[in-house]
Structures are given as C-alpha cells and as structure tokens.
C-alpha positions as CSV (number, residue, x, y, z in Angstrom):
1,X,11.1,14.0,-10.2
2,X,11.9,12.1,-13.5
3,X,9.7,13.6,-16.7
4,X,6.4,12.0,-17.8
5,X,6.6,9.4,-20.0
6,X,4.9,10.8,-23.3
7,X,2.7,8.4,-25.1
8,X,1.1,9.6,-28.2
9,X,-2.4,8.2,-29.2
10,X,-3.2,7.5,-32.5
11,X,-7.0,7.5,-34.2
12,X,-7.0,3.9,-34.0
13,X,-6.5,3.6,-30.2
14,X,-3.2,2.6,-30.0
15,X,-0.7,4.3,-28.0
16,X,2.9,4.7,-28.8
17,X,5.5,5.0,-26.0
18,X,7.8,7.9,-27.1
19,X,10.6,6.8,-24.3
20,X,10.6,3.3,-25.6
21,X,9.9,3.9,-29.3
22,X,6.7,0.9,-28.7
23,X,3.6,0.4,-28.4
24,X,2.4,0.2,-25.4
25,X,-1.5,-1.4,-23.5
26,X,-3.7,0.5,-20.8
27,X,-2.0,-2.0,-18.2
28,X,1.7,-1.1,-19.4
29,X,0.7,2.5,-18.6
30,X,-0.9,0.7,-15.3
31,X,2.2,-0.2,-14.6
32,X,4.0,3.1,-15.0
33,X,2.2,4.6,-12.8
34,X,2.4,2.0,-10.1
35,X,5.7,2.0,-10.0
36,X,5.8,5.8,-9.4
37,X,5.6,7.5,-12.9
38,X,4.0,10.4,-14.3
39,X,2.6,10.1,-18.2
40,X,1.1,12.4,-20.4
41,X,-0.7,11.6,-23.7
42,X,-1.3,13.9,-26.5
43,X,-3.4,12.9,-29.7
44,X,-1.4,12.6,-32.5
45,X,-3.1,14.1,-34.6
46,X,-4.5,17.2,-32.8
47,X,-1.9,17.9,-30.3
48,X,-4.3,17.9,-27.8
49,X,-3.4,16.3,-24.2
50,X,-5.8,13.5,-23.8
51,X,-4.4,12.1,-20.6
52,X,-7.2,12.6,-18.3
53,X,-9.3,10.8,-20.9
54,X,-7.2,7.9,-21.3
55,X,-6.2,7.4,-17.4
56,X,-9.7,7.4,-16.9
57,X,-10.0,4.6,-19.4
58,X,-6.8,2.7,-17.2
59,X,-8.9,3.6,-14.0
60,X,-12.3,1.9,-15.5
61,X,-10.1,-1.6,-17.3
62,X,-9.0,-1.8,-13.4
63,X,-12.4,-1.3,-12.5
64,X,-13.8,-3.6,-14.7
65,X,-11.8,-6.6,-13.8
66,X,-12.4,-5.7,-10.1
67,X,-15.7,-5.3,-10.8
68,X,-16.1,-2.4,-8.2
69,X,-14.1,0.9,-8.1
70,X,-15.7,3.5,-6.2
71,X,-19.5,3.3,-4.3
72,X,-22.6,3.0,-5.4
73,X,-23.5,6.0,-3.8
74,X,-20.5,8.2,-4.9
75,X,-20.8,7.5,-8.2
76,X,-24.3,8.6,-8.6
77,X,-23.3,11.9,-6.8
78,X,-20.7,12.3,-9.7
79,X,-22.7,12.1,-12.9
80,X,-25.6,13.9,-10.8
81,X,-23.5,17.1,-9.9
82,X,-20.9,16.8,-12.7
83,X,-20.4,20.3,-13.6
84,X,-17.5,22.4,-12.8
85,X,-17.8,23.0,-9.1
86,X,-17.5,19.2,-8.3
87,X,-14.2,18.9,-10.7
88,X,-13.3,21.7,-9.0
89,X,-13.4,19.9,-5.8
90,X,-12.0,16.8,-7.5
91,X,-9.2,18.9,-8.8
92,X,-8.3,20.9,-5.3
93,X,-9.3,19.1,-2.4
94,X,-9.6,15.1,-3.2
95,X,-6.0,15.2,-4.7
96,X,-4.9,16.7,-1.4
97,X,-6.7,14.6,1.0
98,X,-6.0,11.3,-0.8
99,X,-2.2,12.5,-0.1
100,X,-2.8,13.2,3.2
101,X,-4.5,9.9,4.2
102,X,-1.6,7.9,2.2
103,X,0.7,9.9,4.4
104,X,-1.2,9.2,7.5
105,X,-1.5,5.4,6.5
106,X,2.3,5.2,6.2
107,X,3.4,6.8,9.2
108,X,0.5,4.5,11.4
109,X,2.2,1.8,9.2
110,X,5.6,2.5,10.4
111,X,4.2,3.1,14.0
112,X,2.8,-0.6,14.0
113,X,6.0,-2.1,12.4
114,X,7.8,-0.6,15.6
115,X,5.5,-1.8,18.0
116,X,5.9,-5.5,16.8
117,X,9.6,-5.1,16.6
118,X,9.1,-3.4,20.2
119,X,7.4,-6.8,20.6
120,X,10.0,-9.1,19.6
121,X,12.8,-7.7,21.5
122,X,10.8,-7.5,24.7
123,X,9.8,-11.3,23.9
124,X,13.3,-12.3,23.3
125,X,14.8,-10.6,26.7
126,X,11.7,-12.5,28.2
127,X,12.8,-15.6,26.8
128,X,16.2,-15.0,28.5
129,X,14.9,-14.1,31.7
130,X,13.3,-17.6,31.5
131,X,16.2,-18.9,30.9
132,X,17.4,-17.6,34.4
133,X,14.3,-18.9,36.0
134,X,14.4,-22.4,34.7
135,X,18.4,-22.6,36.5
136,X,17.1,-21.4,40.0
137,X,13.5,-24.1,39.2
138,X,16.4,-26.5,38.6
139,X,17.9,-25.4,42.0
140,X,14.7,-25.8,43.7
141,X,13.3,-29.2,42.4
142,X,17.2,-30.2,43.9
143,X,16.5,-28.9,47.4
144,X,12.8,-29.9,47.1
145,X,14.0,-33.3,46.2
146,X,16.7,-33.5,49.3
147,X,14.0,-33.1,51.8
148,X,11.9,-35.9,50.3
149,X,15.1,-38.1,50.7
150,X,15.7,-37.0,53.9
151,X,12.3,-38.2,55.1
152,X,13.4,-41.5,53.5
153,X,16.7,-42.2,55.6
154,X,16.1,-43.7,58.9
155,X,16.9,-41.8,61.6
C-alpha cells in the first residue's frame, strides 16, 4: 500500500499537501480518500497528529451537504455513551464489520453481475432456438396452406 499523504495543518485552518507542495480543501482530501488513499495530518505547530479531528470535519462537510450522515437514533447513543468503551468498540469492531459487509456487498455484487450475464447468454441461445422454430412454422403454414388449396381444386 502506497504511504499516506501527509498534510500539515496550520493555526489558521489551512492545510498544506506535503506530496504536492499545495494547499489543499476538506473535499481534495475527500477525494484522496475516495480514490483509495490513506492521509495523515499533523499540526504544524505542535507535531501532534490531528487526523481524526480533521477527517471528522471531512465526514461532517459531507454530512452537511447531504444533510443526514448517520441516524437519529445512533447519534444520540454516541454523545450519550461517548467515553472510552464505545471508541473502543468504534476502534475494534465497527472498522471490522464495515469491512466485512463491503466485502460481502461485493461478492453478492459479482454474484448478480453473473446471474444477468447467465441471463443474456441463455436469452441469446433462446433467440437462436427461435430462430429454428420460425423455419419449421414456415414449413407448417406451407403444408397448412396445401391442404386449404387442395380443398379448392375440383375433384
């Protein structure tokens, strides 16, 4: 895996891409992480690694123009039982089971996608065996069509 980016924060808010020797928004670092990179960010002035802090900021601007992140419900249960046992179980166990439902999700994912392209081939051998059935229709509407001329010549 390719290092984190390392962005340093400065005391008026800004951040500064190290990599790209920039400044850089909440959504550029959005974007990182989309497209499948790891950052860290360390306060310029203290040294201290404030990338929880400021990913939660990223997570809340998404939120924001969203206008709904997480439930009602859930979010309540956070501030209400927001000491260390429930960042423990935010640290362990909803990291891991996050990962396992995106890894679930893709594999049903892939599972579908084969069932549709299951689909189409079975559609298109149908389409061929129509094919087949419309030449021997053609043969019957020919003998079906004899007999009715038959009826109309005069014995």
């Amino acid at each position: 895996m390719a290092e984190p980016v390392v962005f340093k924060k400065y005391s008026n808010r800004r951040l500064y891409d190290t990599e790209q020797s920039r400044y850089a928004t909440l959504s550029e670092i959005a974007e990182l992480i989309h497209g499948g990179r790891q950052v860290r960010i360390i306060d310029a002035k203290t040294q201290d690694d404030v990338t929880a802090y400021i990913l939660t900021q990223v997570v809340l601007e998404q939120a924001k123009n969203r206008n709904t992140l997480l439930p009602v419900p859930l979010l309540h249960l956070i501030i209400q039982y927001s000491d260390n046992s429930l960042s423990e179980f935010f640290e362990k166990y909803l990291h891991q089971i996050i990962r396992s439902y995106l890894k679930f999700k893709c594999s049903v994912d892939g599972q579908f996608q084969q069932w549709l392209d299951f689909g189409n081939s079975l559609s298109q051998a149908t389409q061929e065996s129509l094919k087949g059935l419309n030449i021997l229709q053609s043969l019957f509407d020919e003998f079906a069509n004899r007999g009715k001329d038959d009826k109309d010549q005069p014995l």
